[in-house]
C-alpha positions in Angstrom: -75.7 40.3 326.6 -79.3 39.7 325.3 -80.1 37.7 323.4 -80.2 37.8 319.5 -83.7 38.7 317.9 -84.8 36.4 315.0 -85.0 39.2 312.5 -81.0 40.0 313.2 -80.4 36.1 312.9 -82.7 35.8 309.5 -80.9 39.5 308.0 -77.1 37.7 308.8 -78.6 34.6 306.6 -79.8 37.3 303.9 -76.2 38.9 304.2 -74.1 35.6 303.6 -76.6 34.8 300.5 -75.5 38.3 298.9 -72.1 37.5 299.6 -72.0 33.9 298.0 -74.9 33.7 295.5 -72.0 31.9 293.6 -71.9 29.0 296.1 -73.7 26.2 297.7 -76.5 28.1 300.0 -77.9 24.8 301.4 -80.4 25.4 304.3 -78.1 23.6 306.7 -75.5 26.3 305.6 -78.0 29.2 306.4 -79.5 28.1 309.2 -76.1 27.6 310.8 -74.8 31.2 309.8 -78.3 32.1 311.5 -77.4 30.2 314.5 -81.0 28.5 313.9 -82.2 24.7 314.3 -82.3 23.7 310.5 -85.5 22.3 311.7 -87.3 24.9 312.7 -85.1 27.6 310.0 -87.5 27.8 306.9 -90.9 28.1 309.1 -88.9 31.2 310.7 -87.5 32.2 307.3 -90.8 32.3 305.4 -92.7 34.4 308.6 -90.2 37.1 308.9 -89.1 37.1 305.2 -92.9 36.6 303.5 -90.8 34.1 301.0 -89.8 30.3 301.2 -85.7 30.6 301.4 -85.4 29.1 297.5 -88.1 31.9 296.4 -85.9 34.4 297.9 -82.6 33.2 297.1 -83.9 32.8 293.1 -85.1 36.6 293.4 -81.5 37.5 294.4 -80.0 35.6 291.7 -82.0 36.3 288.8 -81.7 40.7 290.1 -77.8 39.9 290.4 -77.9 38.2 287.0 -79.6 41.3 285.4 -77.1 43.8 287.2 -73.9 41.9 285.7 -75.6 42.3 282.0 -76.9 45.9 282.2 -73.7 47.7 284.8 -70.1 48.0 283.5 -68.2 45.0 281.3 -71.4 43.0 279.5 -70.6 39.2 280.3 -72.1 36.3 277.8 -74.7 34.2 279.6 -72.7 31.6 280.6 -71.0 33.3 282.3 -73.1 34.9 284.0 -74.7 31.4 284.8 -71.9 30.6 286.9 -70.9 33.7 288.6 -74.7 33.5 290.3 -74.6 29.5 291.4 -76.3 27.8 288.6 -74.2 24.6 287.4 -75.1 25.4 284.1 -76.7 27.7 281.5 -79.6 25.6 280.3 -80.4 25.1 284.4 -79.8 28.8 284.7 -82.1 29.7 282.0 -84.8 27.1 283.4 -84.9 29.3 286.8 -84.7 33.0 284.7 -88.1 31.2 282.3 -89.8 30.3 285.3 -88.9 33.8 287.6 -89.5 36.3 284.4 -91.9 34.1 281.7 -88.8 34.0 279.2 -85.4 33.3 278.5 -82.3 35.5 278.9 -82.0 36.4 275.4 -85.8 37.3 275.2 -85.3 39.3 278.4 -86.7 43.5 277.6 -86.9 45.6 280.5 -89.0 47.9 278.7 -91.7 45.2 278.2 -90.7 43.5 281.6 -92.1 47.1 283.6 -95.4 47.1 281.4 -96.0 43.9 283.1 -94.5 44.0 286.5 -97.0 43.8 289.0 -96.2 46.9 290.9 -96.1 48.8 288.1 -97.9 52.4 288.8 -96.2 52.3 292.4 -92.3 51.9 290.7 -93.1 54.6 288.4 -94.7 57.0 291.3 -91.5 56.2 293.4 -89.1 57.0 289.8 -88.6 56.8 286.5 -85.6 56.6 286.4 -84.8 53.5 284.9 -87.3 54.6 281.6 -85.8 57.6 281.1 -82.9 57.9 278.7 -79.1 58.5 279.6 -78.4 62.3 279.6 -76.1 64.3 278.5 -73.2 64.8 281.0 -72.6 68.2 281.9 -69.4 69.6 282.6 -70.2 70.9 286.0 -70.5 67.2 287.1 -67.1 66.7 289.3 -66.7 62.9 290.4 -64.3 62.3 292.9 -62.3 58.9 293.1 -61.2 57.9 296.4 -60.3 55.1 299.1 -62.3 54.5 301.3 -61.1 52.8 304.5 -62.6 49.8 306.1 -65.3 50.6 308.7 -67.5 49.0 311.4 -71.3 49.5 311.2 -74.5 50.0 313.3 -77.2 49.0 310.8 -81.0 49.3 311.2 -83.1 47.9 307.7 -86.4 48.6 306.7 -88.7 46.3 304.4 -90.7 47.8 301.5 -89.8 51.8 303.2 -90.0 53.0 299.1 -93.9 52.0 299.4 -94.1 53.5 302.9 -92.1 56.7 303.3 -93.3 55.9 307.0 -91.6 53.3 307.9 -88.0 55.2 306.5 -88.5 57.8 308.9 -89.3 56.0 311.8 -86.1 53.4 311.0 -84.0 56.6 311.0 -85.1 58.0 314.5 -84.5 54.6 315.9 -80.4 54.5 314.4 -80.5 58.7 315.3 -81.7 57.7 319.0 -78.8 54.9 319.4 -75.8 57.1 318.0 -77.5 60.2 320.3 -77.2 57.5 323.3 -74.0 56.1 322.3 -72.3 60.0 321.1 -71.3 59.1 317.7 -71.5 61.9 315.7 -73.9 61.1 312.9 -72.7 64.2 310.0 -70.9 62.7 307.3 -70.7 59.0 309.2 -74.3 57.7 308.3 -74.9 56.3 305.0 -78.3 54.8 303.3 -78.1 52.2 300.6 -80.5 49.3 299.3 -79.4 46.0 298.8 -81.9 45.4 296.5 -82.6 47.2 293.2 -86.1 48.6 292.7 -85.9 48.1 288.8 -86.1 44.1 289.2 -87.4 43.5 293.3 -91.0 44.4 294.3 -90.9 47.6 296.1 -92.7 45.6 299.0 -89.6 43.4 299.3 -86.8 46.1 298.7 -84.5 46.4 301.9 -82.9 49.7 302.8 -80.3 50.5 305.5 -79.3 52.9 307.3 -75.9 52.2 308.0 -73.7 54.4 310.7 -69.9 54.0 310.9 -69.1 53.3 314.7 -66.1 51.9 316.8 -64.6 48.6 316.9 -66.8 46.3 319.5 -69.5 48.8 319.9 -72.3 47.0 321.9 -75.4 47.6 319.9 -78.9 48.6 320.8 -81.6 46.0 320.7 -83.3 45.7 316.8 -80.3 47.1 315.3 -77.6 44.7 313.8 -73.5 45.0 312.8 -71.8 45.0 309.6 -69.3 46.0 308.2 -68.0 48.2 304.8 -64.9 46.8 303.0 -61.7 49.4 302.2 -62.3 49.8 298.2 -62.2 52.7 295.7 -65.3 54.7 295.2 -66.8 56.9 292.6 -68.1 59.9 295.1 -70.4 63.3 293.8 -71.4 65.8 296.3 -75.6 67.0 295.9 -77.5 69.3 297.5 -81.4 70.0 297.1 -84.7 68.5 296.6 -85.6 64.5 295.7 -85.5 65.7 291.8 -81.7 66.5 292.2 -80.5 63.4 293.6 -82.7 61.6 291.3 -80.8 63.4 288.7 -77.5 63.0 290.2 -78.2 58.8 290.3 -79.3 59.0 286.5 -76.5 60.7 285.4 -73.7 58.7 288.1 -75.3 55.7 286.2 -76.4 55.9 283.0 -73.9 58.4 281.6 -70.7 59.2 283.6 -69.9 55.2 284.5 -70.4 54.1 281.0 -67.9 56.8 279.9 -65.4 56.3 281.9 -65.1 52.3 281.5 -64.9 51.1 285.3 -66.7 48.5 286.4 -68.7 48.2 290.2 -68.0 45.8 292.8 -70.5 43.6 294.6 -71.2 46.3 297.5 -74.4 48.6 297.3 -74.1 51.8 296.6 -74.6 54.8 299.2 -76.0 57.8 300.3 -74.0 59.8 302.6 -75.3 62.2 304.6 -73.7 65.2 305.6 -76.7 67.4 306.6 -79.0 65.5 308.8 -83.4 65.6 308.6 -83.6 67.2 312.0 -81.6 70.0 310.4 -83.3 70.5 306.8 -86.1 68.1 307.0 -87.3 65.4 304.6 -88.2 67.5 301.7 -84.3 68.9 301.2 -81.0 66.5 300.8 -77.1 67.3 301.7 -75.6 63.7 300.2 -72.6 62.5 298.8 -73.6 60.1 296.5 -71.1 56.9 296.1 -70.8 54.2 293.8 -68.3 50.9 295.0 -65.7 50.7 291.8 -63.5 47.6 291.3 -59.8 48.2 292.3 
């Protein structure tokens, strides 16, 4: 087999600080999950990453902070001090003074976009998160359903929301490997970000494309494994241009999850595709759109 490259080794270190922002996420922790010399792990970190591992770890926190305040049950502070690793809330609002110029309580995401530094790009790529909830129509049918455990094939792109390029050109390298490996792609590939644009820079937003494949499936070189955990999901078919699936997010969001008083689980959500771009192109979009719920 060969052997790992250091981007795989660097995105499993990124994976196991998403899972545990709660715990201790020491280097010697990291650069073991990495299978890395801790010597040698932050000078690797930093050059693939373009962030020290604290200055990424802090981003990851303070975005995973925001999302438990502003997505389902509204926890106090404290709280969320604790669920994201800080021992607690005055150290926790030392790191969110120093990453966003103010405390928690201060905190306006209004203001906070005026100010952010990629400002005209996030609006050119949506506006979604300025706009207003909508009204939800009645010809909005969410589905709730099971979804089983599954095995991926993964290949992530950096910044792809800033270059539409580099998108593409990650999804001909995962469509080359199922093509090579026959695994139907139709209904099995998903695309989701691990990152949400309304807090990350858009330069530093992952997104995956993520196909469901066997058990012990011996992966192309560049692309990595993962895996999706069995959990309920909130699921709304769309079909049409970038404006309806823009819409479809907004109103899965902003108006149909606060109504119906479920909460989302740690897990990103997804994109499923069900018509590929060879088939319609890049202009036109055949998704299911899926949001992780807690059980």
């Amino acid at each position: 087999m060969a052997a790992e490259t250091y981007d795989i080794r660097i995105n499993r270190a990124i994976a196991l600080i998403d899972r545990c922002l709660g715990q201790d996420l020491s280097v010697p922790r990291l650069a073991a999950e990495a299978g890395i010399s801790r010597f040698h792990f932050h000078r690797i970190f930093s050059a693939l990453t373009g962030e020290s591992v604290l200055a990424l770890t802090t981003r990851m926190r303070m975005q995973r902070a925001l999302a438990l305040t502003q997505r389902g049950q509204r926890p106090q502070w404290k709280a969320v001090a604790v669920a994201v690793g800080y021992r607690s809330p005055e150290v926790f609002a030392r790191a969110f003074k120093r990453h966003f110029g103010c405390t928690p309580s201060q905190f306006d995401l209004g203001q906070w976009w005026q100010t952010r530094p990629d400002r005209e790009a996030a609006l050119q790529v949506s506006g979604y998160y300025l706009r207003p909830a909508p009204p939800l129509p009645a010809d909005f049918p969410v589905e709730i359903r099971n979804r089983p455990a599954a095995d991926l094939m993964v290949c992530r792109v950096v910044g792809g929301y800033l270059a539409p390029g580099k998108l593409v050109a990650a999804y001909e390298r995962i469509a080359a490997a199922a093509r090579a490996l026959a695994v139907p792609m139709a209904g099995r590939l998903a695309g989701a970000s691990p990152d949400d644009p309304e807090f990350v820079p858009l330069g530093k937003c992952r997104y995956d494309f993520a196909l469901e494949v066997a058990a012990g499936t011996r992966l192309p070189p560049g692309l990595h494994a993962a895996g999706r955990a069995a959990g309920r999901w909130a699921l709304v078919h769309v079909a049409g241009d970038l404006a309806a699936v823009d819409r479809g997010w907004n109103l899965l969001f902003k108006s149909w999850l606060p109504a119906s008083g479920l909460n989302l689980r740690e897990t990103p959500a997804e994109e499923i595709y069900h018509r590929l771009p060879e088939e319609i192109g890049w202009e036109r979009f055949d998704v299911t759109l899926a949001l992780p719920l807690e059980d």
